[in-house]
N, C-alpha and C positions, 0 to 999 in steps of 0.2 A: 678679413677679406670680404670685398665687398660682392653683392650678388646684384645682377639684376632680371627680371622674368619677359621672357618675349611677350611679345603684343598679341592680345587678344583675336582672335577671330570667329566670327559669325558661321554657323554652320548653317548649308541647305535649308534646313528645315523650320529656319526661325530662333532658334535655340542657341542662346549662348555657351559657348565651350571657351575653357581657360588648357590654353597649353601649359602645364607645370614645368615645361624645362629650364633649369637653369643655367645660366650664362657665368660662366668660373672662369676668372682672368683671359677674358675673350675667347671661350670656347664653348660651345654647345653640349650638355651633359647627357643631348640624346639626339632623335634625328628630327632633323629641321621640317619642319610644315610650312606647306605650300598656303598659301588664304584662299578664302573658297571665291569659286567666281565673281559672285555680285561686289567683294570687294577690290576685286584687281583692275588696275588703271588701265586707261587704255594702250597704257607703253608698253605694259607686262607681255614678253613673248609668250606663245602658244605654241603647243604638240611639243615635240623634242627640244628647242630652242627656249628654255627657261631662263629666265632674267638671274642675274646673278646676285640680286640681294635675295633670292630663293633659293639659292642652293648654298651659303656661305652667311654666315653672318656678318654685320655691320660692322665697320670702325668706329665708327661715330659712336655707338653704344658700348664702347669701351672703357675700364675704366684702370687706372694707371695705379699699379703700386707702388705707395710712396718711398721715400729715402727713411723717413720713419719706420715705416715699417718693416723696410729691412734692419734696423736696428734694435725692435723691439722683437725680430724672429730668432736674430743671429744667434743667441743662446741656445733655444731650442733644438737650432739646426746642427751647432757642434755638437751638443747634448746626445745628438741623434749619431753624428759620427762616431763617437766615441763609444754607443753601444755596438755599432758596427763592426769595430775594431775589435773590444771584447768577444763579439761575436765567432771573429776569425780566428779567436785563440791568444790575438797579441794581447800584451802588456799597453794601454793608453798612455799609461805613464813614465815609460821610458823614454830615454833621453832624444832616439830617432822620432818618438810619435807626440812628443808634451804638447806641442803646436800646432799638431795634423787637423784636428778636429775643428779647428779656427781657421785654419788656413783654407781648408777643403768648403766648409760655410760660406766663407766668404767667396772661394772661385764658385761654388754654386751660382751663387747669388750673381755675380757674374756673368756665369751661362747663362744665364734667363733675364738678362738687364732688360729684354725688349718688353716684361711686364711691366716697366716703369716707364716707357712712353708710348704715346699715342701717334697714331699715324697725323691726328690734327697737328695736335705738335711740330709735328718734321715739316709738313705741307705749308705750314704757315709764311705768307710773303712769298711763296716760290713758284706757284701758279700766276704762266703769262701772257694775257691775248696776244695773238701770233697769228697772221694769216699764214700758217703752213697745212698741207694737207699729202706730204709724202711722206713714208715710213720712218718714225724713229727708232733705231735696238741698240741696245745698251748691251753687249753679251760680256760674260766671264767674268760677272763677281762673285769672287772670292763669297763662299757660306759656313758657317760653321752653325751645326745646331746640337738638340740632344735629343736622342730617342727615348719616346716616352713611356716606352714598353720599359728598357733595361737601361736608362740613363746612363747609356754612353752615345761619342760623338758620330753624325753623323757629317762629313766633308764633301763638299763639292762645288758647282757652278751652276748660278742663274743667268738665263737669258730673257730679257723683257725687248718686246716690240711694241707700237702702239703708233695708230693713225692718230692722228691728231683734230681736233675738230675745233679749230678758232683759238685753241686753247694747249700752251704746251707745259710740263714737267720741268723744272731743272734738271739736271741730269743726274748731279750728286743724291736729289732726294730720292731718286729710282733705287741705290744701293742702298739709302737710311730703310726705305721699305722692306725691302729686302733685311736687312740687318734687324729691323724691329718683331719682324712675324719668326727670321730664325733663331733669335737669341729666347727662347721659349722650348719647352717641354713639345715636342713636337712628331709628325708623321710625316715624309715628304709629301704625299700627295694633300693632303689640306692646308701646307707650306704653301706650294704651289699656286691653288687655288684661291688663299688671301690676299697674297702678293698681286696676282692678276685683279681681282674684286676691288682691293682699297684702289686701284690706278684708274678702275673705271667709275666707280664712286666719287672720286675725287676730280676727273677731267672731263667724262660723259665724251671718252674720245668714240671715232668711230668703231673700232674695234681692237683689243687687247690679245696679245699673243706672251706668255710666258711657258719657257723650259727648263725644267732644274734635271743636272743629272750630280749624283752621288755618290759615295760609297760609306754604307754605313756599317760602323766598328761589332755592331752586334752580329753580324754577317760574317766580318772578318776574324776577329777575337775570340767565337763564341760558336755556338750551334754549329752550322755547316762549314763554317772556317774556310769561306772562299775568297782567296786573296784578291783577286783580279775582278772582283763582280761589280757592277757599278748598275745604278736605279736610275732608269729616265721616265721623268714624269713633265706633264704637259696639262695648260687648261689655254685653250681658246675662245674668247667672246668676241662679239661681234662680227667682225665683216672676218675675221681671221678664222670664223667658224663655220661661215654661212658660205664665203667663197674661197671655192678650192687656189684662184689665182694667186689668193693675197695671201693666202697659207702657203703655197709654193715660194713664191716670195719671201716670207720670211725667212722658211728653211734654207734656201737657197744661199742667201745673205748670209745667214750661221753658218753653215759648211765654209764658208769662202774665207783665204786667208789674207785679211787685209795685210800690205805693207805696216812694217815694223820702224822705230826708229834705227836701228843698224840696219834695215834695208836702204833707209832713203841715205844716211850716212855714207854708205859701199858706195849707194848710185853717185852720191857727190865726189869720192874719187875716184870712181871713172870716171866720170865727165871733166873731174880737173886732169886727170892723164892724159885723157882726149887732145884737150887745149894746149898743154904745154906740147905734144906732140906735133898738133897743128901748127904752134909756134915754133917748133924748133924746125920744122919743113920750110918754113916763109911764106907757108899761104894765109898765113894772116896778116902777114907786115903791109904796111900801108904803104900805097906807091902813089 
């Protein structure tokens, strides 16, 4: 597995300092550092309003586990099932479990497909100058991920917004994004928070708005065993941060229950009842 170490930064006092964290299948092994003044741009927000390659780390410095590599793990990983098994008391080798350990490796492997691609990847050809500049949301994709305390699932729904600035998303790559940061060993709220970060990374819109809500199986299965509990987590950048309007806005939008395809279906026959009605009165015939 490949590692790579964040970027150096200069301290106050003249003095080189090396941050030791490392970067493990796109996740920070410790807490992110801010760069000290002298080297922040002049875009970098200030006071509460941190830029979001500061609090999240990059896509771009990603690096994708290959197809190989899932093949030169798979042994290992049933290896590992099957002590698991043992573990529980069963027999590996009976006639219900011969396969389990193979089978279960590979739906791992699975669950976590979004190590093997990159957000450049999905992005590719699908960024397009657009003079639009009114809110786009994409709400209720479907997520499935895995919690990376007790590797079980966590299910629910993203909602992405986003102003646009010269520059728009396809709309199918909004759920590839989505799909690539959940199919990963995960915690909702830094789910969240990537998903919003590669959108602004990648379009420099004017502001980003995503909401995930869920219900995670560790919750329901496990410990406190509450059925009905569900997680809503939220990251705001941008104008969707900074002004309470365009956050209103958003929500607003989410709550509301657009027209369905059997809504506009229903309305087309009423309005075909209407007509034949009207027709069979004769105030439609032509005189």
């Amino acid at each position: 597995m490949e590692h790579s170490r964040q970027t150096e930064f200069t301290s106050n006092d003249g003095k080189d300092t090396r941050d030791t964290t490392l970067v493990v299948n796109g996740h920070f092994d410790g807490v992110v550092k801010k760069p000290s003044a002298a080297l922040q741009s002049p875009a970098t927000e200030s006071g509460s309003h941190r830029s979001a390659a500061s609090v999240s780390e990059s896509w771009k410095e990603e690096h994708a586990r290959s197809v190989e590599d899932n093949e030169v793990s798979l042994p290992s990983l049933a290896a590992a099932y099957t002590t698991i098994l043992r573990g529980l008391g069963e027999d590996p080798h009976r006639q219900g479990l011969a396969k389990t350990p193979w089978r279960a490796a590979t739906a791992m492997q699975f669950f976590t497909k979004g190590y093997q691609e990159t957000i450049i990847d999905v992005l590719n050809d699908a960024i397009f100058d657009e003079d639009h500049d009114e809110m786009v949301i994409v709400k209720d994709i479907d997520v499935f991920s895995m919690c990376e305390h007790h590797l079980v699932p966590i299910i629910g729904k993203v909602h992405i917004g986003y102003l646009p600035n010269k520059r728009v998303l396809g709309l199918s790559k909004l759920a590839r994004i989505v799909e690539i940061y959940s199919r990963r060993l995960q915690v909702q709220e830094r789910l969240t928070k990537q998903i919003a970060v590669a959108i602004t990374e990648a379009l420099h819109p004017t502001g980003v708005g995503v909401i995930m809500e869920a219900t995670h199986m560790c919750m329901v299965m496990r410990g406190v065993q509450k059925m009905n509990s569900k997680t809503i987590t939220s990251t705001m950048l941008g104008v969707f941060r900074e002004d309470p309007k365009t956050r209103d806005e958003f929500l607003t939008l989410l709550s509301s229950q657009p027209a369905t395809y059997n809504d506009w279906q229903n309305n087309s026959i009423i309005f075909q009842s209407m007509a034949e009605d009207h027709s069979s009165d004769g105030c439609c015939q032509t005189r």
